[in-house]
C-alpha positions in Angstrom: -5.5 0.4 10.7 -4.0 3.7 11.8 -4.9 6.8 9.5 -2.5 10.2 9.4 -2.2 13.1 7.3 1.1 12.8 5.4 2.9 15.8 4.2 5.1 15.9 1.1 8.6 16.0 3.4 10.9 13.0 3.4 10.3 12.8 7.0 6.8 12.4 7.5 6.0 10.8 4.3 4.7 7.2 4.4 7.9 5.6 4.8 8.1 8.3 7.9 4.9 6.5 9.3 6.3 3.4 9.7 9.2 4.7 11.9 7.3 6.8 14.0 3.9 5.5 14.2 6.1 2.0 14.8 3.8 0.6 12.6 5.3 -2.7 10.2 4.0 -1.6 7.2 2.3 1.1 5.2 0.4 0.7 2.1 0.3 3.8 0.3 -0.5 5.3 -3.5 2.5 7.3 -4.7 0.2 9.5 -7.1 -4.1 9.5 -8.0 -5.3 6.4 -8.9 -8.9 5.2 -9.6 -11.7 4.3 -7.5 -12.1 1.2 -9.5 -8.1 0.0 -9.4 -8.0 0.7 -5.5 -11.4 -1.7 -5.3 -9.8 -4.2 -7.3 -6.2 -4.0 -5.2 -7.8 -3.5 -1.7 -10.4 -6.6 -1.5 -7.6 -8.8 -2.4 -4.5 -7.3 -0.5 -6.6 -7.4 3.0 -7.4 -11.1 1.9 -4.1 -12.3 1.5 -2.6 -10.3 4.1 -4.9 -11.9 6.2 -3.8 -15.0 5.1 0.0 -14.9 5.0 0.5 -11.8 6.8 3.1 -10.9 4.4 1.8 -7.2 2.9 4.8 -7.6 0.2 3.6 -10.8 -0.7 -0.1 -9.6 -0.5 0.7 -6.5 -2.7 1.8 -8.5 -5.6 -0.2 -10.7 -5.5 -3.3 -8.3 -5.4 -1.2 -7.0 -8.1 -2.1 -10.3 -10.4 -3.8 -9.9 -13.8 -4.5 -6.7 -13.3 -1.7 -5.5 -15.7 -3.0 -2.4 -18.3 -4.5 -0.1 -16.1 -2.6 3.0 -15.9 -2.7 3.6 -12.6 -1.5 0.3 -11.8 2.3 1.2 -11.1 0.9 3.6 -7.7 0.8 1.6 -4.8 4.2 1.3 -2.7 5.0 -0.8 0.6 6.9 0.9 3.2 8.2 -1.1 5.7 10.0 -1.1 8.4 12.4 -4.6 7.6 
């Protein structure tokens, strides 16, 4: 997993990250969200990642019965297809 500071410009935002870093995808949070709501989106994203490989695919489905937290509507894929 490849870690960078990200500034607030277009350019080296997250979806920045993926172009230069010529990495395939970046999961990112587009605003605060809570230690608890990462925990519960992180442990099943890596696991179905793993699995499929597809971090779309993984993101929603980490995504799954988690619906009325209000930080829920944060994370964001940026990918490079």
């Amino acid at each position: 997993m490849a870690e960078a500071e990200v500034s607030e410009s277009p350019k080296n935002g997250s979806a920045g990250l993926v172009r230069e870093l010529g990495l395939p995808a970046v999961l990112a949070m587009t605003d605060r969200v809570s230690i608890a709501t990462a925990g519960a989106i992180a442990a099943p994203f890596y696991a179905q990642l793993y699995q499929h490989g597809q971090p779309d695919l993984a993101l929603a489905e980490s995504l799954a019965g988690l619906q009325g937290r209000s930080d829920l509507t944060v994370p964001a894929i940026f990918s490079r297809l």
